[in-house]
C-alpha positions as CSV (number, residue, x, y, z in Angstrom):
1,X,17.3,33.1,113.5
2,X,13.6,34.5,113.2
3,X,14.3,36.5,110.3
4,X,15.8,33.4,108.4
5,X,12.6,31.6,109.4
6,X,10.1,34.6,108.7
7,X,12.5,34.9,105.1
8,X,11.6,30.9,104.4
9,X,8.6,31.6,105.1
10,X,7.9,34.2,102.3
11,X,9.8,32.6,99.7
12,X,7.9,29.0,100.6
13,X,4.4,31.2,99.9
14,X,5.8,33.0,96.9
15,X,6.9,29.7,95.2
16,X,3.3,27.7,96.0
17,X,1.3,30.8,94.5
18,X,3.2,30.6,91.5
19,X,2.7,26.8,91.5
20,X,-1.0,27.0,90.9
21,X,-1.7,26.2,94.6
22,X,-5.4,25.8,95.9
23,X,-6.3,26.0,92.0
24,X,-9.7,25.4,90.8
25,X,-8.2,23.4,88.2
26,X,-6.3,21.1,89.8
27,X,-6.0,17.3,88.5
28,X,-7.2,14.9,90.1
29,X,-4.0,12.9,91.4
30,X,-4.7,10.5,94.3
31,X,-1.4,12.1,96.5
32,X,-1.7,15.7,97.7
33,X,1.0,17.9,99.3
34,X,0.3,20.8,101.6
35,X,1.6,23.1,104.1
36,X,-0.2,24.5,107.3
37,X,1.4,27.5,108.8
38,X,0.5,28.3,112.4
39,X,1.2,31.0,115.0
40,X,0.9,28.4,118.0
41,X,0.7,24.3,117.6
42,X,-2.8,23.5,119.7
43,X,-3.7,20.3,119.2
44,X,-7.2,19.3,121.8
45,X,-6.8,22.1,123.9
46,X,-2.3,21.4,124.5
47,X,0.3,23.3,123.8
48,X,3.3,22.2,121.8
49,X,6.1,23.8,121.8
50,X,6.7,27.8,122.1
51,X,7.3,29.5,118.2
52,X,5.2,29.6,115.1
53,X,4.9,25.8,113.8
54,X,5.1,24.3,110.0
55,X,3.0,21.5,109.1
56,X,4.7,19.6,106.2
57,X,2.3,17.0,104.8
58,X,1.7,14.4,102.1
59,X,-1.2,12.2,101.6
60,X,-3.0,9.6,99.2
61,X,-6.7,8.9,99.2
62,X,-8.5,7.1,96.9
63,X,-11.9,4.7,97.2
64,X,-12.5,5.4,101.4
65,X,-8.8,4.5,102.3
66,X,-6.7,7.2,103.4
67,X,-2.9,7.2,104.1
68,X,-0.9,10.6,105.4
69,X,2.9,12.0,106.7
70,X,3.1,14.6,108.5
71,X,5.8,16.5,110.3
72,X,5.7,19.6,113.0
73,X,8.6,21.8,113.6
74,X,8.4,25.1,115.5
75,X,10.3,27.3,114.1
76,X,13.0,27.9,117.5
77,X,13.2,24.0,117.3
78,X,10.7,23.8,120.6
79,X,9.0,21.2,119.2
80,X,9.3,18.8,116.9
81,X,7.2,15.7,115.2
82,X,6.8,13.0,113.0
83,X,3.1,11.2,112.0
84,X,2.0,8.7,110.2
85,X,-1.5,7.1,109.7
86,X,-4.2,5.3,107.5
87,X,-8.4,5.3,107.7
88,X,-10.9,4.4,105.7
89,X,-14.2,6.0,105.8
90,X,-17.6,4.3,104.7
91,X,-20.9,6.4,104.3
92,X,-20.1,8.9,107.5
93,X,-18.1,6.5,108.7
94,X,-14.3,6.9,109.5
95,X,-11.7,4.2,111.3
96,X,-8.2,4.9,111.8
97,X,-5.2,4.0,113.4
98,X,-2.4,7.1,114.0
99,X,1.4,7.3,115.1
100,X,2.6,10.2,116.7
101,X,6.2,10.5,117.5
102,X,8.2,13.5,119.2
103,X,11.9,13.8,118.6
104,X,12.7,16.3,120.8
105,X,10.1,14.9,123.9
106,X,12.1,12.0,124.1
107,X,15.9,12.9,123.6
108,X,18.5,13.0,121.1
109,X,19.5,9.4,121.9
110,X,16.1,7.6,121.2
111,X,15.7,5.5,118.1
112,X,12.5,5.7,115.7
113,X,12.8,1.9,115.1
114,X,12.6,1.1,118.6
115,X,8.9,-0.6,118.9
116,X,9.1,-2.3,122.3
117,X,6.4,-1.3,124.6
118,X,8.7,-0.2,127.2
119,X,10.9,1.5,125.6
120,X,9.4,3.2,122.2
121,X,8.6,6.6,122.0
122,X,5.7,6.0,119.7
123,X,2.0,6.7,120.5
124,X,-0.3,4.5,118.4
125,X,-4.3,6.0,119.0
126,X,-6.9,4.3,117.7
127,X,-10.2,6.1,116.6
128,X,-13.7,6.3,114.9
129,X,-15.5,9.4,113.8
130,X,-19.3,9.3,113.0
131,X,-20.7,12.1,110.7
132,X,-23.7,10.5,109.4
133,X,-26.0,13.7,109.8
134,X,-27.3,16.1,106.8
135,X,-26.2,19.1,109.0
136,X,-22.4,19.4,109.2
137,X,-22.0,18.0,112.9
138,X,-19.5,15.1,113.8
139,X,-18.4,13.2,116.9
140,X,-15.2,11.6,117.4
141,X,-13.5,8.9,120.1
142,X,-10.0,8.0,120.3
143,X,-7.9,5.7,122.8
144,X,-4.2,5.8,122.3
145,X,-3.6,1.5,122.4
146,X,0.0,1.1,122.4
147,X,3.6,2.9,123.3
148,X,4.5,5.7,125.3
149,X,1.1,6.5,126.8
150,X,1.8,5.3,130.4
151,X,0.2,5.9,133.6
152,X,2.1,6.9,137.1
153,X,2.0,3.3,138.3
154,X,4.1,2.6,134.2
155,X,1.6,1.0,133.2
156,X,-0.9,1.8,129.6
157,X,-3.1,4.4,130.3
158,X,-5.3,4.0,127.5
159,X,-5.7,7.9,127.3
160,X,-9.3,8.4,125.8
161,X,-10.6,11.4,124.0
162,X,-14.3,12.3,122.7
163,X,-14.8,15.2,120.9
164,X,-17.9,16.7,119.3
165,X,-18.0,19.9,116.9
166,X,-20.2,21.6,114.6
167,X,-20.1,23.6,111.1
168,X,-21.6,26.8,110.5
169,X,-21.6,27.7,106.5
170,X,-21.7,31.6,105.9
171,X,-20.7,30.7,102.1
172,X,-18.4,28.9,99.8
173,X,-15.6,30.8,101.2
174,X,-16.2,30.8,104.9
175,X,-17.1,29.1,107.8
176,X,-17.7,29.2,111.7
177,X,-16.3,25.7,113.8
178,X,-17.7,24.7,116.9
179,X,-15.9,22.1,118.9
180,X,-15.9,20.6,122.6
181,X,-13.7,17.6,124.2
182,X,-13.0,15.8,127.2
183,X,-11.2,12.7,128.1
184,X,-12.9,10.0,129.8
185,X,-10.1,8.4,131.7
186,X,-6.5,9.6,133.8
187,X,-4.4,10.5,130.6
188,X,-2.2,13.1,129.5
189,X,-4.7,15.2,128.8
190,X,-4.7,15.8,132.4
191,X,-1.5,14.5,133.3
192,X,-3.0,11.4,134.4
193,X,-4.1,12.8,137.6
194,X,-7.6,13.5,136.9
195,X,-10.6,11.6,134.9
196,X,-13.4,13.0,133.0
197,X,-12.6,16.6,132.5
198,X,-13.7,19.0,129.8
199,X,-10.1,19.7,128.1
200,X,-10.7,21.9,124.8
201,X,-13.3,24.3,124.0
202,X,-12.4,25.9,120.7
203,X,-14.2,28.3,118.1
204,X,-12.1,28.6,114.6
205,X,-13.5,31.1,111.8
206,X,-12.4,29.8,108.1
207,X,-12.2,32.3,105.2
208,X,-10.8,31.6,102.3
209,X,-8.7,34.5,100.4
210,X,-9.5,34.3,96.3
211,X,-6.7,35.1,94.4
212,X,-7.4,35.1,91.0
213,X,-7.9,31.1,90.4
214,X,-6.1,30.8,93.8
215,X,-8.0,29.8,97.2
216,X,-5.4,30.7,100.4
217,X,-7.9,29.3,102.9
218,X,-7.0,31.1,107.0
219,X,-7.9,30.4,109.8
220,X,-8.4,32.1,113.5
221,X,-9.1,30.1,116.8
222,X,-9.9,30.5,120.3
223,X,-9.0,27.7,122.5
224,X,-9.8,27.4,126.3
225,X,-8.6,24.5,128.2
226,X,-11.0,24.3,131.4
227,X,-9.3,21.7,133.1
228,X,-5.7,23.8,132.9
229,X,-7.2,27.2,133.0
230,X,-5.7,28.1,130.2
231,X,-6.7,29.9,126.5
232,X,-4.8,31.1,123.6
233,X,-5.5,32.3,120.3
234,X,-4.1,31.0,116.6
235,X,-3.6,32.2,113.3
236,X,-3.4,30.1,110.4
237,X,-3.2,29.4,106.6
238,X,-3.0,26.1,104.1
239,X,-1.2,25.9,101.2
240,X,-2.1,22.7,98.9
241,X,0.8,22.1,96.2
C-alpha cells in the first residue's frame, strides 16, 4: 500500500514540474490549485491521523474576498477531511468564517448535509487576524460558533484559540516562522478539561528550491505541545498548479 502511495506520489510531482508549477510567469487567474505534502498533519500543536498527509486544495481570491476547498487524506486512510471557507481582508485586516469536517472522526454512517446542532459533524470557527505592522508579525483569534464542538455537560464549548507568530526574512527564498498559541477556554485543545493553557509552540524554516523558472517551496517544523507534553517534527513541500 505505501509503495502505491510513495509511486503517486512521484508521478503527482513529475506531472506539476512539467506543468509550469510555482512559475515566475504565471497568469494572473483569480482560482489557484495546489498541493501540500506533509510527513505528519499538525495543525495548533494536534495530531491528526498517523501517515504522511496530502493537502488537495483550490481557491479564488480577488479584491479582499477569499473563498477555499480543501481536503486532508493520510495516506493509510488515518485521517481524513473536508474544508470549506471564505474571508475577506481589508488593510491588515482579515475576517473569516471556516468549516471543518472529518469523515472518518465521525463514522461511515454520518451524512455531510446533516446541519442540526445536535447532530452535524461540522465545526464552523469564526476568526480575525490583525497584521497591521511594517515588521512581518501577526496575531490571530478564533472561536469555533457552531456544530460538533461540545463540552462534557453536551453543551457548545465555544473552543477559543489565540495565536501570535513572527517572520524572520533571510532572503527571497527563505525564511524563519515563529509561532505561539493557547486557548482561552475548556475546548478540545485540551480535551475540555482544562482552560488557558499554552497548546503549540512551533518553529518552521521555509526555503524555497529554484528550479530553472520553478520555485518548490519546503518546509521543516518543530512543534511542542506543553499542555500534552508532546513534540514532533514535519517535513513539507507546496506545489501550486
Amino acid at each position: 500500500m505505501y509503495k502505491k502511495n510513495i509511486l503517486l506520489l512521484i508521478v503527482v510531482v513529475t506531472i506539476a514540474l512539467n506543468n509550469n508549477m510555482y512559475s515566475q510567469n504565471k497568469d494572473n487567474s483569480p482560482i489557484n490549485l495546489s498541493l501540500e505534502i506533509s510527513s505528519k498533519y499538525m495543525w495548533r500543536g494536534i495530531e491528526y491521523g498517523t501517515a504522511p498527509t496530502l493537502f488537495p486544495m483550490i481557491s479564488f481570491n480577488k479584491a479582499g474576498f477569499s473563498i477555499f476547498g480543501m481536503g486532508a487524506y493520510a495516506f493509510n486512510g488515518s485521517h481524513q477531511e473536508v474544508d470549506l471557507g471564505v474571508s475577506y481582508t481589508y488593510k491588515g485586516l482579515t475576517v473569516g468564517v471556516s468549516d471543518y469536517y472529518y469523515p472518518s472522526a465521525v463514522g461511515e454512517k454520518d451524512s455531510y448535509f446533516d446541519f442540526n446542532n445536535k447532530t452535524t459533524g461540522h465545526y464552523v470557527e469564526s476568526y480575525i487576524m490583525l497584521s497591521p505592522f511594517k515588521i512581518p508579525l501577526w496575531f490571530t483569534l478564533s472561536t469555533y460558533v457552531y456544530g460538533c464542538d461540545k463540552n462534557t455537560d453536551g453543551n457548545q464549548a465555544y473552543s477559543s484559540y489565540i495565536e501570535v507568530g513572527y517572520n524572520h526574512y533571510f532572503n527571497d527564498n527563505n525564511y524563519l516562522s515563529l509561532i505561539a498559541g493557547a486557548n482561552l477556554n475548556k475546548s478540545f485543545y485540551t480535551n475540555y478539561e482544562s482552560g488557558f493553557n499554552v497548546v503549540n509552540i512551533m518553529i518552521k524554516y521555509t526555503h524555497t528550491l529554484v528550479i530553472n523558472k520553478f520555485l518548490l517551496p519546503v518546509s521543516a517544523s518543530y512543534i511542542i505541545n506543553p499542555y500534552k507534553e508532546k513534540a514532533f517534527f514535519t517535513l513539507s513541500t507546496y506545489i501550486n498548479f
